[in-house]
C-alpha angles and dihedrals in degrees: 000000000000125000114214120189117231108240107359091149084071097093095055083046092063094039082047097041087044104049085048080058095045082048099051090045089051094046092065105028088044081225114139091196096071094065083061096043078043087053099043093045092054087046091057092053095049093052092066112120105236128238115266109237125205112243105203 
């Protein structure tokens, strides 16, 4: 049987949802470093541990 992980996609979500927001923020400063701090910030919300849930 094979065991799946709900939601183990997340963590590209964050890294995705944070450099679009790197990218808005740099196309309006013209400042290259906010698609990195755009990056890291979505990586440190991916690396949260989740919560574990019941399953009854």
């Amino acid at each position: 049987m094979l065991n799946k992980f709900k939601n183990s996609s997340n963590g590209t979500q964050w890294v995705g949802a944070g450099s679009a927001i790197g990218v808005a923020v740099f196309a309006v400063t013209n400042e290259p470093t906010w698609i990195a701090v755009g990056v890291a910030i979505g990586a440190a919300l991916s690396s949260r541990k989740p919560k574990i849930q019941n399953e009854d």
